[in-house]
C-alpha positions in Angstrom: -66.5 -24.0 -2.0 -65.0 -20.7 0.2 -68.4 -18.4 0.5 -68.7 -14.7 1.5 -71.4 -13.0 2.3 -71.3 -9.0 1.7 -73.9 -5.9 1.5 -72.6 -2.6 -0.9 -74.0 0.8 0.9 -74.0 3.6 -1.7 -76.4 6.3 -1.9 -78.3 6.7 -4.4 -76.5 7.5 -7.4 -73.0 6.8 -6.3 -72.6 3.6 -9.0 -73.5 1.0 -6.9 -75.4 -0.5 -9.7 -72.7 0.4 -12.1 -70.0 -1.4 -10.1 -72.5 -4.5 -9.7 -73.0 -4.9 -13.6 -68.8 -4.7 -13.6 -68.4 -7.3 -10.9 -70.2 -9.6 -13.1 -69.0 -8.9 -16.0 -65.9 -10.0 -15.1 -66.3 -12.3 -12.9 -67.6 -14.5 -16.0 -71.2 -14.2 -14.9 -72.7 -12.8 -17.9 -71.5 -15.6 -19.9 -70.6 -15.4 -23.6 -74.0 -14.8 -25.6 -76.1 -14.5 -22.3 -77.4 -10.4 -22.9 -75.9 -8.4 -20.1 -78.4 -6.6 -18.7 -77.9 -2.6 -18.5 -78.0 -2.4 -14.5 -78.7 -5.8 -13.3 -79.3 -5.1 -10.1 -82.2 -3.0 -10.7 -84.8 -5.3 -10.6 -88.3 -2.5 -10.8 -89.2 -0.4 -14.4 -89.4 1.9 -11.5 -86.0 1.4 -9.5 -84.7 1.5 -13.7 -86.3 5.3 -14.0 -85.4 6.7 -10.9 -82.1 5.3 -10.3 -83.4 4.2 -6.7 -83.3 0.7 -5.0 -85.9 -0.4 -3.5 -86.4 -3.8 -3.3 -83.0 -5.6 -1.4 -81.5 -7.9 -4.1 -79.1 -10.7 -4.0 -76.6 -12.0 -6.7 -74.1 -13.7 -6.6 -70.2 -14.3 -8.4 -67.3 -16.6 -8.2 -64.0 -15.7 -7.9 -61.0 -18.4 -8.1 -63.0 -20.9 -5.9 -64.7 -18.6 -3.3 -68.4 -17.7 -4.3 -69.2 -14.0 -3.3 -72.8 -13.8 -2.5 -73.7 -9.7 -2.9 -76.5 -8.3 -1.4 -78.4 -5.0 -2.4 -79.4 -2.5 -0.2 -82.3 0.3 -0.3 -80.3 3.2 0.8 -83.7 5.6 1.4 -85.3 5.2 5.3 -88.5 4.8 4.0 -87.4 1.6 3.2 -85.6 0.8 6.2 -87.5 -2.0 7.7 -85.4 -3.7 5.0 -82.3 -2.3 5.7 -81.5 -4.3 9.6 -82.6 -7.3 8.1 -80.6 -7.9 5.1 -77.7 -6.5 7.0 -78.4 -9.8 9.3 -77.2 -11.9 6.5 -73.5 -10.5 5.7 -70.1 -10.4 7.6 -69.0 -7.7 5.6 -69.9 -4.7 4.3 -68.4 -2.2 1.3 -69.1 1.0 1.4 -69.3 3.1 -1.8 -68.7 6.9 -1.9 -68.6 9.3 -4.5 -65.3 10.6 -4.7 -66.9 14.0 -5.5 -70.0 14.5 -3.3 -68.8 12.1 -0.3 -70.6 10.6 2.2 -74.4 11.4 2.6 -77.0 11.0 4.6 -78.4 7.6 3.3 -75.2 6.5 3.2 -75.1 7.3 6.9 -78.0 5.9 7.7 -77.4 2.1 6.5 -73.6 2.5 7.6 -74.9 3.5 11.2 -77.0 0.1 11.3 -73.6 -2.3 9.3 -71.0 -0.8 12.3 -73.5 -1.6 15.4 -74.0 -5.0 14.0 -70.0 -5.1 14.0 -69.3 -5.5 10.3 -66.0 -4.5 9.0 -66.3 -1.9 6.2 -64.4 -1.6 3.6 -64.7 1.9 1.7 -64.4 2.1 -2.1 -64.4 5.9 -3.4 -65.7 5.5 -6.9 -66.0 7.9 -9.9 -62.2 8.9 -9.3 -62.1 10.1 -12.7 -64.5 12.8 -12.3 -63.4 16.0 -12.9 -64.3 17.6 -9.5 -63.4 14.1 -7.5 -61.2 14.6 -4.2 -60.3 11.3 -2.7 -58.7 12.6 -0.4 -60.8 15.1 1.3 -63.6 12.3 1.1 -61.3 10.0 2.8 -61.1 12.2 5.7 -65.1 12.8 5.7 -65.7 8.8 5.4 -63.4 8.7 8.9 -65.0 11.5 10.4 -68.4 9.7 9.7 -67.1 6.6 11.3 -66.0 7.9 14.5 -69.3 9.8 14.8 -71.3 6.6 14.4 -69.4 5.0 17.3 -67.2 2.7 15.1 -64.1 0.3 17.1 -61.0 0.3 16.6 -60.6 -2.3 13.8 -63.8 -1.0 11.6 -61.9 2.7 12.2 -58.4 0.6 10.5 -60.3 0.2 6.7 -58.8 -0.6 3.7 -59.6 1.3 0.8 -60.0 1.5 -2.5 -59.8 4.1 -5.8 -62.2 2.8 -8.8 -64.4 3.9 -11.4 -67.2 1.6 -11.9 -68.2 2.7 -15.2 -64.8 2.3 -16.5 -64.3 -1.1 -14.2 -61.7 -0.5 -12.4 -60.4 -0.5 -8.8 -56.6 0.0 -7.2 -55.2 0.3 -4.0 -53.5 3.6 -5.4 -54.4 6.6 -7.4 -52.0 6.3 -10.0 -51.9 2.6 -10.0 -52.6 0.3 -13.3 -56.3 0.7 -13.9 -57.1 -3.0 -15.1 -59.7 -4.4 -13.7 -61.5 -5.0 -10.1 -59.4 -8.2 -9.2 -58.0 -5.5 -6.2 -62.1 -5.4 -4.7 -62.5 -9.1 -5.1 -59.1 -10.0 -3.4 -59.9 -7.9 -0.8 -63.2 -8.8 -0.2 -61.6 -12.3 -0.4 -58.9 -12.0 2.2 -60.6 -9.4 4.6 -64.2 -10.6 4.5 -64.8 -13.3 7.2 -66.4 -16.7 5.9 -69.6 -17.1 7.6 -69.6 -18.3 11.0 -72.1 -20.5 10.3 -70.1 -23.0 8.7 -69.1 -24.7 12.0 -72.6 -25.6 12.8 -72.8 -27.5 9.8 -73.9 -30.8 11.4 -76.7 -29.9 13.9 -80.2 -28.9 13.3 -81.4 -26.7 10.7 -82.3 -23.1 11.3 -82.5 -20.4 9.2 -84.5 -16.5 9.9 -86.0 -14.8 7.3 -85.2 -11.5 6.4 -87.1 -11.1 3.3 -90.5 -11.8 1.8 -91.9 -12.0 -1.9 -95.0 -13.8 -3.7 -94.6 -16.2 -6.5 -97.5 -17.0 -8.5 -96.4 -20.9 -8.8 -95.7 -21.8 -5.3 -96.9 -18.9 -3.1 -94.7 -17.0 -0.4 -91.5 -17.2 -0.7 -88.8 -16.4 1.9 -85.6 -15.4 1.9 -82.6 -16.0 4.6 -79.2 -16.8 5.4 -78.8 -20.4 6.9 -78.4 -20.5 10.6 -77.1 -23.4 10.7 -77.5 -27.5 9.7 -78.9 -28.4 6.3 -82.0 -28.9 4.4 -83.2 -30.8 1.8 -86.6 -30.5 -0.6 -89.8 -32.4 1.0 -88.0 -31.9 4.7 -91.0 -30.9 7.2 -90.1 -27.9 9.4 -91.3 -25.0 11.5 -92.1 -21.1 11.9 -91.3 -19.8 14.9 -92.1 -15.9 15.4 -89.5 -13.9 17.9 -91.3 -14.6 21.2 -90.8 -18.3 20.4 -94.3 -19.4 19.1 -95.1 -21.9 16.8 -96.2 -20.2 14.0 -97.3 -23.6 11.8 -95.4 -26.3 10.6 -95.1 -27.4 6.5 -93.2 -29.0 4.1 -90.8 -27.4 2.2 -91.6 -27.4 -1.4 -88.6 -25.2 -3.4 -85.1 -24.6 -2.4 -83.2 -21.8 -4.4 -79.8 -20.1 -4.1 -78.2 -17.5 -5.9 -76.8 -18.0 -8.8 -75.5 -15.3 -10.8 -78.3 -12.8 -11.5 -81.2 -15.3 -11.4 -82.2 -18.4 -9.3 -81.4 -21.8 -9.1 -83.4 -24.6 -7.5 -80.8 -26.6 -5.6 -81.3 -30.3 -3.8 -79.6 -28.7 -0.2 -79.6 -25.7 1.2 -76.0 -25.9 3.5 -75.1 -23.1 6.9 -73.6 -20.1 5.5 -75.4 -19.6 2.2 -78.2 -17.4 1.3 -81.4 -19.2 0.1 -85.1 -19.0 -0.7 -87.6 -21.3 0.4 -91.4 -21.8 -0.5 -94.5 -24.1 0.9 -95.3 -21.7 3.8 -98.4 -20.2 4.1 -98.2 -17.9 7.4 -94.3 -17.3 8.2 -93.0 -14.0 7.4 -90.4 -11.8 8.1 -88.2 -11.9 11.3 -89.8 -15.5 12.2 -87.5 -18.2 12.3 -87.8 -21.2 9.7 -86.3 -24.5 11.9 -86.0 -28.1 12.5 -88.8 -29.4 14.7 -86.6 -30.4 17.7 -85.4 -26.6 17.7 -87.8 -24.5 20.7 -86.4 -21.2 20.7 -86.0 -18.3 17.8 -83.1 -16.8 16.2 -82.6 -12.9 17.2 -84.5 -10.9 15.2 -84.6 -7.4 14.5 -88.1 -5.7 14.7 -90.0 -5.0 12.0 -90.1 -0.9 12.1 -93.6 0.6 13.0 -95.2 2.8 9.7 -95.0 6.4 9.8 -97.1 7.7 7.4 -100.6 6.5 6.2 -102.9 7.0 3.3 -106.2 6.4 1.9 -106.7 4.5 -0.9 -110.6 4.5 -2.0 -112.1 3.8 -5.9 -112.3 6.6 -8.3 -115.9 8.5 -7.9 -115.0 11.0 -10.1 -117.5 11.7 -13.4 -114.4 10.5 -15.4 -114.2 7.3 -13.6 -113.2 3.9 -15.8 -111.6 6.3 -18.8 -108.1 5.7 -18.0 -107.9 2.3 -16.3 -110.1 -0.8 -16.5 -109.4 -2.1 -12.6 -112.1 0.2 -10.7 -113.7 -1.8 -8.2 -113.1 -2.0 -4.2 -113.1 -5.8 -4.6 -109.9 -5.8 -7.1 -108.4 -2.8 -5.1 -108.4 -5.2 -2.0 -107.2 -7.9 -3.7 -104.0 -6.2 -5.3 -103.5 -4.5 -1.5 -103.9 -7.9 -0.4 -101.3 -9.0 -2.3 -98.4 -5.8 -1.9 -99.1 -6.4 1.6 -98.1 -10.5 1.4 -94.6 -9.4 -0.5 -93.7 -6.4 1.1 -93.5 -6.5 5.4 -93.3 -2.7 5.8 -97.3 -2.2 4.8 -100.2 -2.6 6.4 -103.8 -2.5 5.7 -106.9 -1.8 7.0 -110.5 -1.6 5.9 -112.6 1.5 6.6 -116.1 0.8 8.2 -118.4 -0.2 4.8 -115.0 -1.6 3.1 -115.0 1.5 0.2 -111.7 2.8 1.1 -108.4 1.4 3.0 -106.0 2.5 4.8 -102.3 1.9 3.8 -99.6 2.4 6.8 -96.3 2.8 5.4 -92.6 4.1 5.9 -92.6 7.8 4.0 -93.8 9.4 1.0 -91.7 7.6 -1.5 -92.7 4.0 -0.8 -95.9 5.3 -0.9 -95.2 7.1 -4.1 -93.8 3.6 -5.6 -96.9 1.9 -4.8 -99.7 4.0 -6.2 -97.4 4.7 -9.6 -97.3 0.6 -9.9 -100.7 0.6 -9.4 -101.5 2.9 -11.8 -99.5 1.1 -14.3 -101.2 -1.4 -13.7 -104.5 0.2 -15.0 -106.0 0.7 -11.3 -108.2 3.7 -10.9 -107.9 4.9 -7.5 -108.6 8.1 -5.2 -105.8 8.9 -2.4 -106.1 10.9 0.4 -103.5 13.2 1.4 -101.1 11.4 4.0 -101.5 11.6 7.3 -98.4 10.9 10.1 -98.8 8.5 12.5 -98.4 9.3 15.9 -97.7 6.8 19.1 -97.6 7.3 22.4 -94.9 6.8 25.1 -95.1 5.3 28.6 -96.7 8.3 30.4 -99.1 8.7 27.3 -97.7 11.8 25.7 -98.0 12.0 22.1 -94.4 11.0 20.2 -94.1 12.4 16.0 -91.4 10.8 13.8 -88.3 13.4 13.0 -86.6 13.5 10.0 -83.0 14.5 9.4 -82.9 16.8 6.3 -79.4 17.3 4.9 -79.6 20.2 2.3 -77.1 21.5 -0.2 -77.7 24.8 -1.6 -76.5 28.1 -3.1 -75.3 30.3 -0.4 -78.1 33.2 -1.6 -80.8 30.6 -1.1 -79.9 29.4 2.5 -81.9 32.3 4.4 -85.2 31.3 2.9 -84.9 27.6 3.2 -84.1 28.2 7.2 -86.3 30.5 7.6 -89.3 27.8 5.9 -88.0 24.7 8.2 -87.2 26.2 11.1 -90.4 28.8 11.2 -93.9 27.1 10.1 -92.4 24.1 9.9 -91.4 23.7 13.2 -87.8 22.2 11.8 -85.1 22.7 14.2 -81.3 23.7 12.5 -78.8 21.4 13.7 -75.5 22.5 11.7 -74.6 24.8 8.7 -71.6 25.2 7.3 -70.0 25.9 3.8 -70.0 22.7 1.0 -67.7 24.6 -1.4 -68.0 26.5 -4.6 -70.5 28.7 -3.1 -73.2 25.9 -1.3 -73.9 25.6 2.1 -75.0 22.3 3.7 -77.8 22.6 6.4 -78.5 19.8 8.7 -82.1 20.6 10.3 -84.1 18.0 12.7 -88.0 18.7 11.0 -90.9 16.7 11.7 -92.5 14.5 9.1 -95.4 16.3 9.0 -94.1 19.3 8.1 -91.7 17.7 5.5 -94.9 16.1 3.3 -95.2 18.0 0.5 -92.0 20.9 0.9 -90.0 19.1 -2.1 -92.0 20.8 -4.5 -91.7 24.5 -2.3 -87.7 23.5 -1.9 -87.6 23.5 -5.3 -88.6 26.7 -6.2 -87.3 28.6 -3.3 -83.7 27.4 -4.6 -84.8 27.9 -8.3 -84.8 24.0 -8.8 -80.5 23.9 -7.6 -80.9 22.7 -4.0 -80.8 19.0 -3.3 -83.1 17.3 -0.3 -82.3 14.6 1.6 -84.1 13.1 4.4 -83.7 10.2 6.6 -86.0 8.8 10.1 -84.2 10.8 12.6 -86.2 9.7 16.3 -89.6 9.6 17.7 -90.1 13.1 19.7 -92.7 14.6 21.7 -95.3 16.0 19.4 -94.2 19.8 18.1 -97.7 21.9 17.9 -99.6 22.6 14.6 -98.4 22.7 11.3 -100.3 25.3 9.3 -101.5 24.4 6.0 -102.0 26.9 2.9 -102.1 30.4 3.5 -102.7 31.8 0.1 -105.2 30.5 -2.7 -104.4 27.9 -5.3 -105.0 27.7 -8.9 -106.0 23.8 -10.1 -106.0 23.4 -13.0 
């Protein structure tokens, strides 16, 4: 069977969930009977809420003979540690824009990563039927984009597409019939490479693994696109981590592909596909999974450093135990323990006497998405505020993360929100210029630190209009103190 391997970049809420559910609808994937789940691809109650990814999903749908493998991507930075990887596993990538809002800083972000790896975009400008949609200007900004972000010539030579995902459709042209999305699969068809990897078929298997989760039957559980050779159930093989070291060697106790929206266990993984395997207990992310005879790694991106830690320590409070039944350090650890084992971008450490522990992560909202899961899961916890983490360089000056915020607001607001970032913020403005129908879009370089806890300031310097986004920018030499709070706070 033909196979191709593809990523959808959207921000978040472009459709890219929308156009998913679409692609299999009619692909035949939600079969007769089967109940077609409202947003398939979003797999968290709290990716569901917020309309955000954040956990990189495959799925996967045939079309006449070729099997489309679709992988999900997590359009924030914060989880970006995720984004390189799973980009590893494509050769091509579609880009959704909002034919309305166009392309956005998220979107740039991933997009920056799929053209440096050398995957050939190709742009789909969906929600055409909006009222307030302009293809054509958005066109223009989606070029503009690419040329900034160092595309070649043949990414810079797209094809493109006109849909509406909620109405499932896509054409080549405006005005064109409006059926169905058989124009995105024969496109993805005919200008998608098949993986490279099928040539190496026949020699030894390898395979890297780009992403890690935790199943209660069979323990980890990691995800890849085959290298190259084949693999069977019961075959013995080993971890290698990116400088080439034997990590351990084990038997391999689950295969699974992709099957539509769920799983399959399957006899033989084959080069090309994307699989899951189990029966390791210490490879993880970036290390390579191979045939004995095999000594050196795969290429592997790095996992990202965190940039942003916080406290985690049991609830002392006089009210402790009245909300959630999961109080103590020990079971804190253990979940920790366990978020840590599924999900590459955290760390952990234990303070002195074991009460408390620090959790290193990418930004505010994966931290955010942790403690709310926790809490639903009837933890009672105290968190510190967060704190950024700082490295050093080579001549032992102290380096910050910078963020990229990318603002849209009403033109009577931009003074104040300028004046915040750039002032005790220590933000710097990197480009302003009008968005139409009376907003202005600011482009500021700010340091992390003084982007923790501004949303809530934004939003009431704007009167709750302006929209924030932010994405990791560059490490920088460190900018002087941030002040904290000048005047006095009520708590309630």
């Amino acid at each position: 069977m033909d196979l191709r391997n593809i990523a959808i970049i959207a921000h978040v809420d472009h459709g890219k969930t929308t156009l998913v559910d679409a692609m299999l609808g009619q692909s035949g994937t939600f079969r007769e009977g089967q109940a077609g789940e409202d947003r398939a691809m979003a797999s968290d109650d709290l990716e569901r809420e917020r309309g955000i990814t954040i956990l990189a999903k495959a799925t996967s749908v045939e079309w006449h003979g070729t099997r489309i493998n679709i992988v999900d991507t997590p359009g924030h930075a914060d989880f970006g540690g995720e984004v390189e990887r799973i980009l590893s596993m494509v050769d091509g990538v579609v880009l959704l824009v909002d034919a309305a809002e166009g392309p956005m800083p998220q979107t740039k972000f991933v997009t920056s990563k799929a053209l440096a790896l050398g995957l050939r975009p190709i742009v789909v400008l969906n929600k055409v039927d909006k009222p307030d949609a302009e293809p054509d200007r958005v066109l223009d900004e989606v070029f503009d984009l690419f040329v900034a972000l160092d595309a070649d010539e043949s990414q810079l030579d797209f094809p493109h597409l006109y849909a509406s995902g909620r109405s499932g459709w896509a054409d080549a042209e405006l005005d064109g019939p409006k059926a169905d999305l058989s124009a995105l699969f024969n496109l993805v068809v005919n200008y998608v490479p098949a993986p490279r990897q099928l040539a190496d078929k026949d020699n030894d298997f390898s395979m890297l693994a780009t992403t890690l989760s935790a199943d209660t039957f069979v323990g980890r559980v990691l995800t890849g696109r085959v290298e190259s050779g084949q693999l069977k159930v019961g075959s013995t093989v080993q971890a290698l981590s990116r400088m080439g070291q034997k990590i351990e060697q084990f038997r391999v106790t689950r295969i699974q592909a992709f099957r539509g929206l769920g799983q399959q266990d399957i006899a033989v993984a084959t080069a090309g596909d994307i699989v899951s395997l189990a029966g390791m207990s210490k490879a993880t992310v970036s290390d390579t999974i191979c045939a004995l005879a095999i000594e050196t790694p795969l290429e592997a991106q790095p996992i990202d450093p965190p940039t942003i830690s916080v406290t985690f320590g049991i609830n002392d409070s006089p009210l402790a135990g009245r909300d959630g039944k999961k109080v103590q350090s020990r079971v804190i650890r253990e979940r920790l323990m366990k978020e840590a084992e599924g999900n590459v971008a955290i760390r952990i450490a234990e303070t002195p006497g074991g009460e408390a522990f620090v959790v290193s992560g990418r930004g505010e909202l994966q931290m955010g998405v942790l403690i709310e899961n926790m809490r639903r899961e009837g933890f009672e916890l105290s968190i510190s505020r967060p704190q950024v983490l700082m490295r050093e360089d080579d001549n032992g000056n102290r380096l910050e993360p910078i963020e990229e915020a990318t603002i849209d607001v009403d033109d009577e607001y931009s003074g104040a929100v300028i004046e915040k970032l750039t002032g005790s913020r220590k933000g710097e403005l990197v480009e302003m210029k009008p968005a139409g129908a009376g907003k202005t879009r600011i482009i500021a370089h700010v340091p992390s630190r003084g982007l923790i806890g501004y949303h809530g300031e934004f939003l009431t310097d704007t009167r709750g209009t302006g929209v924030l986004n932010r994405v990791f920018h560059a490490w920088e030499p460190f900018k002087g103190a941030i002040p904290g709070r000048r005047a006095g706070v009520l708590i309630s």
